[in-house]
N, C-alpha and C positions, 0 to 999 in steps of 0.2 A: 171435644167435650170431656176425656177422662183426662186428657191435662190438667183442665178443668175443675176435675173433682178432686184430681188427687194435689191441688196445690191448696184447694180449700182447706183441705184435709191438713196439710200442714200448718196454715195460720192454726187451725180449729187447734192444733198441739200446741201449740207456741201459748195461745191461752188457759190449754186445759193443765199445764205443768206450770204457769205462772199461779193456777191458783195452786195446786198442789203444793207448791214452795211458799207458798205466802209471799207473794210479790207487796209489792208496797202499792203500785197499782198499774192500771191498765188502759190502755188506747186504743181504739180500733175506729175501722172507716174502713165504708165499700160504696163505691163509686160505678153508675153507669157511663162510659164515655162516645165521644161523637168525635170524629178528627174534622177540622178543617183546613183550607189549602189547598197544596195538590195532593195532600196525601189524607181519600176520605177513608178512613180506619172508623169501624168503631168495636166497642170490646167492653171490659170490667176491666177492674181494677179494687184490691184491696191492699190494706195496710195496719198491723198492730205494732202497738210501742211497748214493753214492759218493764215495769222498772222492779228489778230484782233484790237492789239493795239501793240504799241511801247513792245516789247520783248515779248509777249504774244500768244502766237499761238493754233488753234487748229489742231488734227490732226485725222487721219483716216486711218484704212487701212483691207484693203478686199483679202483673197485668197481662192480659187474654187480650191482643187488637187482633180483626179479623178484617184485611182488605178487600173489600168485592170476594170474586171469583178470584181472584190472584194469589193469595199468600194469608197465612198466620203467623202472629208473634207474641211468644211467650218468655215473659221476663221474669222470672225467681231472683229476690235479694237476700240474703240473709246477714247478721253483724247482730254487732253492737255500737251502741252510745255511751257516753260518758258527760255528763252536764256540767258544762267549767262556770258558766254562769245563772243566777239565780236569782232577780228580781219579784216586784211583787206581780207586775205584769209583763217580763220578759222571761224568758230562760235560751239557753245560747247551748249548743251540742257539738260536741264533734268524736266520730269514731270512723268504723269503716265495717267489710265485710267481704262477702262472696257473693258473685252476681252468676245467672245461667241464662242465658241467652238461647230459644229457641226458635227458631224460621223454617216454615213449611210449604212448601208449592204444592197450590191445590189440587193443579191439572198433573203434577209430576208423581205425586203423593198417589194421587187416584189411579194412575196407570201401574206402578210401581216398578217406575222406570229409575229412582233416584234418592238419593239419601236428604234426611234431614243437615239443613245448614245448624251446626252446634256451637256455641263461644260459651266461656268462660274463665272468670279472675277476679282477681282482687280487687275491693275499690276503697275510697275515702271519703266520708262525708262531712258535711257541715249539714248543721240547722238550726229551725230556732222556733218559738212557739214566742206567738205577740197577741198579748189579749186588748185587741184595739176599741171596744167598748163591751157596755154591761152584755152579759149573756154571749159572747162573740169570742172567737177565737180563729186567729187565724197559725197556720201551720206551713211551714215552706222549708225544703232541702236540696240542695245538690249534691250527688255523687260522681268521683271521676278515678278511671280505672286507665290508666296512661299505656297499659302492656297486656289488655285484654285478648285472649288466648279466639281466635275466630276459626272454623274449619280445621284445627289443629296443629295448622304452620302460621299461619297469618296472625300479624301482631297488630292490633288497630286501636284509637284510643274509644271510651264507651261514657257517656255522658249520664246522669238522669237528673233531671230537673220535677218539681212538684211543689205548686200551694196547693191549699186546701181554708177556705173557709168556711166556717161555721157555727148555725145559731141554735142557740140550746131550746128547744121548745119544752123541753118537760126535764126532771131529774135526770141526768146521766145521758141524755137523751140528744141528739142535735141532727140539724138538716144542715147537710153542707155541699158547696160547688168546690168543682177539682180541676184543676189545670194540671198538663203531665205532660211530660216531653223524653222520651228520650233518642242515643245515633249512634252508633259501631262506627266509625270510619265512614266511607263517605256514602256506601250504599244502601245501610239499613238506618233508618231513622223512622219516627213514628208520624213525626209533624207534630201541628199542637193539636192535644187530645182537649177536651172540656165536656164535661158532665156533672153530675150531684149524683145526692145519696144520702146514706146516714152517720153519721158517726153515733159512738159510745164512749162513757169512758167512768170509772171505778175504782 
């Protein structure tokens, strides 16, 4: 749970210095999720976009999965975007960033018999924002990190995949479902995640 807080706590910055700066504007979405498959996780998940200047944006994004009794996993992103393209109802992204990868054993954790599994590196992403009808917005990215740093020596590659659609009920205001995915090499993966929640955006 203070993982928890304190990554909220981070997006809460990411917003609170975008207005401080006079951003151009702003995106958010927080997601409850459910896994299904064989891997039943389920967790949060959020994400803010901010565009700092004309095509420049930062961005962020946060997921909490908690399997059974067995394990937790916590994903920190951070980067930036850059908007190469600009329609009336498309826009097209590509940037990259820093990703942290944390894995925790519950039964291991509670004895304190053993260390947290740690990764972290660089990644790249695409995406793109498609407004498929009135009030509707849908949102989808891939990010891929080919030399993701795992336990310190281990080199593995780290994928994240995410849509998100959603329909605007009121000003600024929308209800949206989330699809989320992401895998470290071949042992840590989440399965497919799927939930709703709210977005914002200003």
């Amino acid at each position: 749970m203070k993982r928890l807080v304190c990554m909220l706590a981070v997006l809460a910055v990411v917003f609170g210095a975008s207005l401080a700066a006079g951003a151009v504007s702003v995106e958010g979405d927080a997601s409850y999720l459910m896994g299904f498959g064989d891997n039943k996780g389920q967790g949060f998940a959020a994400h803010a976009k901010v565009e700092l200047m004309a095509e420049v944006f930062a961005d962020a994004g946060f997921s909490y999965v908690t399997f059974g009794e067995e394990r937790t996993e916590t994903l920190l992103t951070l980067g930036g975007l850059y908007r190469v393209a600009s329609e009336e109802d498309l826009q097209i992204f590509i940037g990259g960033g820093y990703a942290m990868l944390t894995l925790t054993e519950k039964g291991v954790a509670a004895e304190g018999n053993g260390d947290d599994e740690k990764g972290n590196g660089i990644f790249g992403k695409f995406g793109f924002t498609l407004i498929p009808g009135p009030k509707m917005t849908l949102v989808a990215d891939v990010g891929y990190a080919p030399r993701f740093k795992l336990n310190a020596d281990d080199r593995v590659s780290l994928i994240t995949a995410r849509a998100t659609l959603s329909y605007e009920v009121m000003e600024n205001i929308a209800v949206q479902g989330t699809v989320k995915h992401y895998r470290a090499g071949k042992d840590i993966q989440s399965g497919v995640l799927i939930g709703g929640g709210v977005a914002i955006s200003f």
